[in-house]
C-alpha positions in Angstrom: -90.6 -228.1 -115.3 -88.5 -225.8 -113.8 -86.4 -227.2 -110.5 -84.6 -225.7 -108.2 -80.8 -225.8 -110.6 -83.1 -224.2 -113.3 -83.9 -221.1 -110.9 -80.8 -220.5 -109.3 -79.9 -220.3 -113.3 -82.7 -217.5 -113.6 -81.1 -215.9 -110.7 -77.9 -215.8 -112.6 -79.4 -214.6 -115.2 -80.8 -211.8 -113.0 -77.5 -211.4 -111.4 -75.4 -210.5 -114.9 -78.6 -208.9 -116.9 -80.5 -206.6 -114.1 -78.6 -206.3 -111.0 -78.2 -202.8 -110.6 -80.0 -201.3 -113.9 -83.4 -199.3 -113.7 -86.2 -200.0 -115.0 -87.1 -197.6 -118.0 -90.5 -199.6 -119.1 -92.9 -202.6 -118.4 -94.1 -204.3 -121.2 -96.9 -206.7 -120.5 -97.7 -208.5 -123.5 -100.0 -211.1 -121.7 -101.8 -210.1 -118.4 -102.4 -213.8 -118.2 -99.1 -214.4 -116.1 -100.0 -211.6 -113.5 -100.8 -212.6 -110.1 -102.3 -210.5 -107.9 -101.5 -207.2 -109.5 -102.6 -205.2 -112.7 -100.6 -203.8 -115.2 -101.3 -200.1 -114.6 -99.7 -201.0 -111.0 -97.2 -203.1 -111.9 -95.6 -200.6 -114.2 -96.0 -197.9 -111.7 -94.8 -199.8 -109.0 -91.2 -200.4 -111.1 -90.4 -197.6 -113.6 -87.6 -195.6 -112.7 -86.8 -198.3 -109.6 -83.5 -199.6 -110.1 -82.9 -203.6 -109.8 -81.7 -205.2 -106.5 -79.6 -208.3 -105.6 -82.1 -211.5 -106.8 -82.8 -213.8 -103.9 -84.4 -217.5 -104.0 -86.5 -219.9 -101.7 -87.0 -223.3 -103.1 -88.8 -222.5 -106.6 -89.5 -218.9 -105.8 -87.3 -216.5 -107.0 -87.4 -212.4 -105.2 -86.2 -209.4 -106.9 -86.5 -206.1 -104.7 -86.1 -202.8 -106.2 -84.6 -199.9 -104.9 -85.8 -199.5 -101.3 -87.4 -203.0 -101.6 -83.6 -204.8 -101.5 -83.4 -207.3 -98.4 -80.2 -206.9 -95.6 -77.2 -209.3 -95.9 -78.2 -210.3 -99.7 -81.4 -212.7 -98.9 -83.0 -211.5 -95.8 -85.9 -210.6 -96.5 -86.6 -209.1 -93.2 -86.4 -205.0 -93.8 -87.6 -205.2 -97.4 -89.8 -202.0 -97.6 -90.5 -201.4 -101.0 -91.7 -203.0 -104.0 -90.5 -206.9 -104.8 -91.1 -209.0 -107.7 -91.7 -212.7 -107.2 -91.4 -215.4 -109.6 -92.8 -219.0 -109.6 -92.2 -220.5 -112.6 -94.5 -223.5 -113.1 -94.1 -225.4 -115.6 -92.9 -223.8 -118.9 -90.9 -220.2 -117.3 -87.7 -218.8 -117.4 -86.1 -215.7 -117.7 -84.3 -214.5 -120.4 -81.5 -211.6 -121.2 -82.0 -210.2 -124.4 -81.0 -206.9 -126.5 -82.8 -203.7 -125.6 -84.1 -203.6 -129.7 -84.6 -207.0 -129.9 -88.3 -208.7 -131.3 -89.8 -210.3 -128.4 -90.6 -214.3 -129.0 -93.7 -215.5 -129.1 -94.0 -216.6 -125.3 -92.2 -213.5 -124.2 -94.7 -212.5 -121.5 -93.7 -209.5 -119.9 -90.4 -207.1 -121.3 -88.3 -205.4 -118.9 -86.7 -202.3 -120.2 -83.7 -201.4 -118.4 -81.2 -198.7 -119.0 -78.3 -199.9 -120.7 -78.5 -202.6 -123.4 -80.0 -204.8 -122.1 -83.7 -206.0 -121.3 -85.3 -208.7 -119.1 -87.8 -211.3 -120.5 -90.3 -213.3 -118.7 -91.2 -216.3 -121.3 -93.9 -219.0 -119.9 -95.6 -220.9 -122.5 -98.3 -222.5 -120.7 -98.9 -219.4 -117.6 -99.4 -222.1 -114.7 -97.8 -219.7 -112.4 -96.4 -216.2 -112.8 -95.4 -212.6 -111.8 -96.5 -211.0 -108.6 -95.6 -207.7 -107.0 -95.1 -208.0 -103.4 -93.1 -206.7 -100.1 -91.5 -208.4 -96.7 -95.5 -209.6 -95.5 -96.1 -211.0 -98.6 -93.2 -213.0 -98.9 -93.2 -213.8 -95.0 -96.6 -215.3 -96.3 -94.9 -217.4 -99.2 -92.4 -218.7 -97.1 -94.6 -220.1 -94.2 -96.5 -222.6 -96.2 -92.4 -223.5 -97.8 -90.2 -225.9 -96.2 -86.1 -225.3 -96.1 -84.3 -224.7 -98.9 -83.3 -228.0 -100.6 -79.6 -226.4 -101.0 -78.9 -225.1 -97.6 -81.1 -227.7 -95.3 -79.1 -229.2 -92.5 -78.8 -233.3 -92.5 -80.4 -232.6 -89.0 -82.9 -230.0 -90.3 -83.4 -232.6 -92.9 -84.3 -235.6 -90.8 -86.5 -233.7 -88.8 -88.6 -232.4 -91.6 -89.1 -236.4 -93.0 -89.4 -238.2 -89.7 -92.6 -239.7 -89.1 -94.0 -238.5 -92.6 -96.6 -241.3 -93.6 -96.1 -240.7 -97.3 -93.7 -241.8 -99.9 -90.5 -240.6 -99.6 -90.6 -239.5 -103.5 -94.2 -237.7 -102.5 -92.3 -236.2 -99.8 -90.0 -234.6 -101.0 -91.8 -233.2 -104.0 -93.8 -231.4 -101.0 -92.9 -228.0 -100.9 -94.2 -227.6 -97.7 -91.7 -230.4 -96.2 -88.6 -229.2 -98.6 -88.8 -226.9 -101.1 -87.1 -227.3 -105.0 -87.4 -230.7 -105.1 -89.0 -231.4 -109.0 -89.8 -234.6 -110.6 -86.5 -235.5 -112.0 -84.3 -234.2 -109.2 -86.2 -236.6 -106.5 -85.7 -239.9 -109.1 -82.2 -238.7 -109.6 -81.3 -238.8 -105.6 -83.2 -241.5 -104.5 -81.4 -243.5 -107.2 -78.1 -242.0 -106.1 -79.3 -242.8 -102.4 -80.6 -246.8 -103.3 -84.0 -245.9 -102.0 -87.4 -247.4 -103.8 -89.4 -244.2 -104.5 -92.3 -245.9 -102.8 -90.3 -246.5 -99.5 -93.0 -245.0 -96.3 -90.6 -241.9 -95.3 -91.3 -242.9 -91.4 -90.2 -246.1 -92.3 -86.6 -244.7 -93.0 -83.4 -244.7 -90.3 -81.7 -242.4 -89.8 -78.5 -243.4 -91.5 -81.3 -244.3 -94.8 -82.3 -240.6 -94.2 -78.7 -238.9 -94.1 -77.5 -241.2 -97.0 -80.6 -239.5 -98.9 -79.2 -235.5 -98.0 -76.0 -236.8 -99.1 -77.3 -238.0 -102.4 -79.3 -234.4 -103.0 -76.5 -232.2 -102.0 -74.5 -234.1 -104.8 -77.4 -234.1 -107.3 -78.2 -230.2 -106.5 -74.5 -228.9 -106.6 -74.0 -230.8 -110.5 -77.3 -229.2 -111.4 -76.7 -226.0 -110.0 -73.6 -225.9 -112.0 -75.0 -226.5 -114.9 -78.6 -224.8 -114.2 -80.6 -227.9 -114.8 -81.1 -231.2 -114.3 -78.4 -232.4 -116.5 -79.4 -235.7 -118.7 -76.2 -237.2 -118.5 -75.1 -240.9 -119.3 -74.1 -241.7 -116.1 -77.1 -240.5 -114.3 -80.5 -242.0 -113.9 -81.6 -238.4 -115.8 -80.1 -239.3 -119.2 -81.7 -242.8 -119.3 -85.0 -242.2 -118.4 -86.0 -241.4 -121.9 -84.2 -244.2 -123.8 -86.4 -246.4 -125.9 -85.3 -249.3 -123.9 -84.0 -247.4 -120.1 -81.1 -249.4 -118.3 -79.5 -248.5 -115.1 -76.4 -246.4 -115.7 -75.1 -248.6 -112.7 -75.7 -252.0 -112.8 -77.2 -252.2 -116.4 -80.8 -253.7 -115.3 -83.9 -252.4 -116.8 -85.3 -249.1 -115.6 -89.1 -249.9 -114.0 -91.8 -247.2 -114.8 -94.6 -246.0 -112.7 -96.4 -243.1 -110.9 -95.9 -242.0 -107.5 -98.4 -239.0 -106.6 -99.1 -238.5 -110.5 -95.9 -238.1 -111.4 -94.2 -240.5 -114.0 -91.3 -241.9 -112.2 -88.0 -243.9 -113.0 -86.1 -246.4 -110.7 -84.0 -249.5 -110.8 -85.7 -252.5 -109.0 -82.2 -254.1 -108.5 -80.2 -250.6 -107.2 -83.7 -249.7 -105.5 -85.1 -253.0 -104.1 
């Protein structure tokens, strides 16, 4: 499932494919991936628009066009015209391919832009989607999101988990509290961090709490780097899958479980 890292690597993708380049044509292959919006208006709404700078919030990801760019690079404030909004789910990414190249299979939507080049929306499964918005509309995303998972303050942070009766895994994976946490990202820190996943988050100090920040701003600025969640050796990621999991740290077995329906990873001796 697409993460935070794996959407600031869509931005980049956005950055080096459409920044700049207008759109000739909208090909919508599958309607199912539309939100909000038809294809007759989507396609008017962006021919002949010219891509702006790509913005992101937690798992969303904002393209305006034209008149639609935000102030200042991501303030969405002042948007006027038309912006595209992305939320991934569980199987989408966005792809740079060759103006004259064959669309694959789960290529939902084709952006023609001048040049080269064209933009591809690919979601296998269509959990979530493409809609067509402008500043009110993403005002109205962002108030049910919490911060930014890469920009969010330690005190920012602390605030947003104190006194939260839940989980601190459940937590975090709540958009609302902060948003582009994921599954694999939230074992990742709180093994980094030496937290049980189960741990009550109002049951945390504050040091507990700050040691956790520290742990994601380590985890997010590896995975940003390398646009996902990498499954290295010497993280928690690239053991999770073995056949017979051992802490990359002190060599225990890994214990498996569920925390809010989510399969999740720990080490009962790192993570007591």
């Amino acid at each position: 499932m697409p993460e935070l890292p794996d959407v600031e690597g869509f931005r980049q993708v956005l950055l080096s494919c459409g920044r700049g380049r207008r759109v000739t044509g909208v090909r919508v292959r599958d309607a199912g991936v539309l939100r909000g919006v038809g294809v007759t208006r989507l396609r008017s709404a962006l021919e002949g628009r010219r891509l702006g700078t790509p913005w992101r919030h937690g798992k969303w990801l904002f393209v305006p066009t034209e008149d639609g760019a935000p102030p200042r690079g991501e303030d969405p404030a002042g948007a006027e015209g038309p912006v595209l909004a992305f939320h991934f789910g569980m199987t989408g990414s966005l792809r740079c391919g060759a103006r004259d190249e064959a669309p694959a299979p789960h290529d939902r939507i084709v952006f023609t832009l001048d040049g080269p080049r064209s933009l591809r929306y690919r979601d296998q499964r269509k959990l979530q989607g493409v809609r067509l918005t402008d500043a009110a509309g993403i005002d109205r995303i962002r108030e049910g999101l919490g911060p930014d998972a890469l920009s969010v303050h330690k005190p920012e942070f602390e605030e947003a988990l104190a006194g939260r009766r839940g989980a601190v895994k459940s937590e975090l994976m709540d958009q609302s509290v902060i948003a582009g946490l994921g599954n694999l990202l939230c074992d990742e820190i709180l093994w980094r961090a030496r937290v049980a996943p189960r741990t009550a988050a109002r049951d945390m100090d504050g040091r507990t709490l700050r040691g956790v920040h520290t742990a994601m701003g380590r985890v997010l600025k590896t995975s940003v780097h390398d646009r996902c969640v990498p499954p290295r050796r010497g993280w928690l990621t690239g053991r999770r899958d073995d056949g017979d999991p051992h802490c990359p740290r002190c060599g225990s077995s890994l214990r498996s479980g569920r925390v809010s329906g989510r399969r999740t990873v720990w080490c009962p001796v790192c993570q007591p």
